[in-house]
C-alpha positions, -999 to +999 in steps of 0.1 A: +300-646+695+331-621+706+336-624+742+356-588+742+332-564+759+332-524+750+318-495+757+304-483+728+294-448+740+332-444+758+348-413+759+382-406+750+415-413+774+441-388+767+461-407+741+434-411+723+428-373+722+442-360+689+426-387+669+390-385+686+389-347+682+398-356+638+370-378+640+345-354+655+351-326+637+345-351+602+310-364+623+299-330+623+307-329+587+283-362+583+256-346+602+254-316+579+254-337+551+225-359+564+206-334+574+209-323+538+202-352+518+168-355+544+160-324+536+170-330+494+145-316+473+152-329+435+144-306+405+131-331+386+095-315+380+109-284+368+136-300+346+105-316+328+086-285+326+119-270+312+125-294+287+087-297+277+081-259+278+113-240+274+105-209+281+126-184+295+115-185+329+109-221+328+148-227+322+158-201+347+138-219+375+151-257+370+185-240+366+182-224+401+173-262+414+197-282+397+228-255+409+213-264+447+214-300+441+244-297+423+260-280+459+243-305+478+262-336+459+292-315+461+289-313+498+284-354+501+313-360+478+336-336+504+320-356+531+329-391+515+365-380+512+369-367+547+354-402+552+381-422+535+408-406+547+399-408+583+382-436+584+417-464+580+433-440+611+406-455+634+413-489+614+453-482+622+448-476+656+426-509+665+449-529+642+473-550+665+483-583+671+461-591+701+429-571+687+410-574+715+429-562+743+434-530+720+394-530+718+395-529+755+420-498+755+405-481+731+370-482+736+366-441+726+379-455+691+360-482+689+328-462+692+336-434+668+347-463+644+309-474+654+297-440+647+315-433+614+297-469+604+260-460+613+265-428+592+278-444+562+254-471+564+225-445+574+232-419+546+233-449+518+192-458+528+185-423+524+207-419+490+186-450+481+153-429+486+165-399+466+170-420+432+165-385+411+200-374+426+223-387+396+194-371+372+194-337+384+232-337+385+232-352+348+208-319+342+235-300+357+266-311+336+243-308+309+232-275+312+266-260+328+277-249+290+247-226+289+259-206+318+297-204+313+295-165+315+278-164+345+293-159+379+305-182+408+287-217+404+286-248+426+305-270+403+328-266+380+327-289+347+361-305+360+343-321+393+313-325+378+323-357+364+337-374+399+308-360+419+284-378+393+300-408+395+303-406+433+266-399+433+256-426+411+266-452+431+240-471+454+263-468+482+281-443+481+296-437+517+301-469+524+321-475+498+344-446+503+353-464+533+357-494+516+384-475+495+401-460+524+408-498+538+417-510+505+441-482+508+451-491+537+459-531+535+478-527+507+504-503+527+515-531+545+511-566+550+504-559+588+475-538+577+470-561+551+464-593+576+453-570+609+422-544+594+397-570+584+405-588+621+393-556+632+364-553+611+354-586+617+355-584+660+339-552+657+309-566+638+309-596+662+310-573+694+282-550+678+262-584+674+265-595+708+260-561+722+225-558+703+217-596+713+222-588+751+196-562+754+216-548+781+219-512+759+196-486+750+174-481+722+199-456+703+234-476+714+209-508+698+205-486+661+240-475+665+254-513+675+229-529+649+242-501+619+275-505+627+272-542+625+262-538+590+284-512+582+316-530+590+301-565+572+298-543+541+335-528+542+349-561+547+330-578+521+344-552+498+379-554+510+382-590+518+390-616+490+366-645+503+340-615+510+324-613+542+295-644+536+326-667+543+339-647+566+365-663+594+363-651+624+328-634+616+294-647+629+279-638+597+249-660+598+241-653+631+247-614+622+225-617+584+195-640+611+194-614+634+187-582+610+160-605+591+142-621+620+148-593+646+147-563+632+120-568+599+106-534+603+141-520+590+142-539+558+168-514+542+194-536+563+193-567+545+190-545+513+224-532+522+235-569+532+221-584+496+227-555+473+261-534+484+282-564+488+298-575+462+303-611+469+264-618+478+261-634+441+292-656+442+285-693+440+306-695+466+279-676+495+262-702+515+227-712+502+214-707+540+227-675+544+209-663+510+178-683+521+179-660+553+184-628+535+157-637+504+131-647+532+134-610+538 
């Protein structure tokens, strides 16, 4: 467990100013798109009722839907490329040869890195629960040739492919992260060696700071998401994936979620199904016991 002790609810020191006030403004940007997806309501019903009875009126209405659903997935796609692009400038800014004395200094980065994590890993259980998203924007695309005349729309037909595709995926913010590091480690070998160090310490602090009980309820969801979150970037990022992890308590990280925290079950989901190395021969047979006992 990482000895290297943080504030994860710091505020920024002046140095630290510029890069705080980016990631703030792109945390508001999460927040609207949460509340969004919460507040998702598909068109599936009427697209059936279109389809089975075109009338009309009948076409007009699932039209109506799928153009605010289409918006909607618009908006998360923005969301997941403000994501990726500032998501490796925290990365960048922990990265150092001594990572944890630069935790230590900058503790306001460490918890908007923190933060960033819980709302990737937050909006991808939701995205899970709203599996009629890549449907309605299929209906969309589909039915964007019918209204080519028409006035201003939410998407055109040359974004409607990447926001599908971004859609379609189980994880979709997460991943955009994930890309953003990828990015970044193969800028440099510096990057290339230093980013999943950082990944890996911050999973280990968030662990510890959730196994000390010494936090509140909401720094616990936040320390417990971000946990996850950074497990699931380095797994995608990292050659030997995050399940043989050095440097990262992962089976003390994948026990905790299962045993402690079994009324959230979406976080050993995440851990099993948006990794990509949770398959491999290679992942320890205990470690899958632990998360298939879940």
């Amino acid at each position: 467990m990482s000895d290297c002790k943080i504030d994860i609810n710091a505020e920024p020191v002046e140095a630290e100013r510029e890069l705080i006030e980016k990631v703030t403004k792109t945390l508001e940007q999460c927040k609207v798109a949460l509340e969004m997806l919460q507040e998702y309501e598909d068109c599936s019903q009427l697209v059936k009722r279109a389809m089975g009875d075109p009338t009309p009126d009948h076409e007009a209405e699932a039209w109506t839907r799928a153009q605010l659903c289409a918006g909607k997935a618009k908006k998360f796609y923005e969301t997941s490329q403000a994501l990726e692009l500032i998501f490796p400038e925290l990365l960048k800014s922990l990265a150092s040869d001594d990572q944890k004395s630069t935790f230590l200094e900058k503790q306001a980065v460490c918890s908007k890195t923190a933060s960033l994590l819980e709302f990737a890993l937050t909006f991808d259980g939701l995205r899970v629960m709203r599996p009629t998203l890549p449907n309605d924007m299929a209906y969309y695309r589909r039915s964007l040739s019918k209204h080519a005349n028409e006035g201003e729309i939410p998407v055109r037909d040359d974004e409607a492919s990447y926001v599908m595709l971004f859609i379609a995926q189980m994880s979709p913010m997460t991943a955009a992260m994930a890309k953003g590091t990828s990015n970044l480690m193969k800028s440099s070998a510096f990057y290339g060696t230093q980013v999943p160090k950082v990944l890996a310490l911050m999973a280990n602090i968030c662990l510890a700071l959730v196994r000390s009980k010494e936090i509140d309820e909401a720094t616990i969801q936040k320390s417990l998401y971000a946990m996850v979150g950074a497990m699931i970037v380095y797994d995608h990022v990292s050659p030997e994936g995050v399940f043989n992890a050095r440097g990262l308590n992962t089976k003390s990280a994948v026990t905790l979620v299962v045993k402690d925290y079994p009324q959230q079950p979406h976080l050993a989901n995440a851990l099993k199904y948006c990794t990509v190395h949770y398959s491999d021969d290679a992942t320890p047979a205990s470690i899958k016991a632990i998360l298939e006992s879940a």
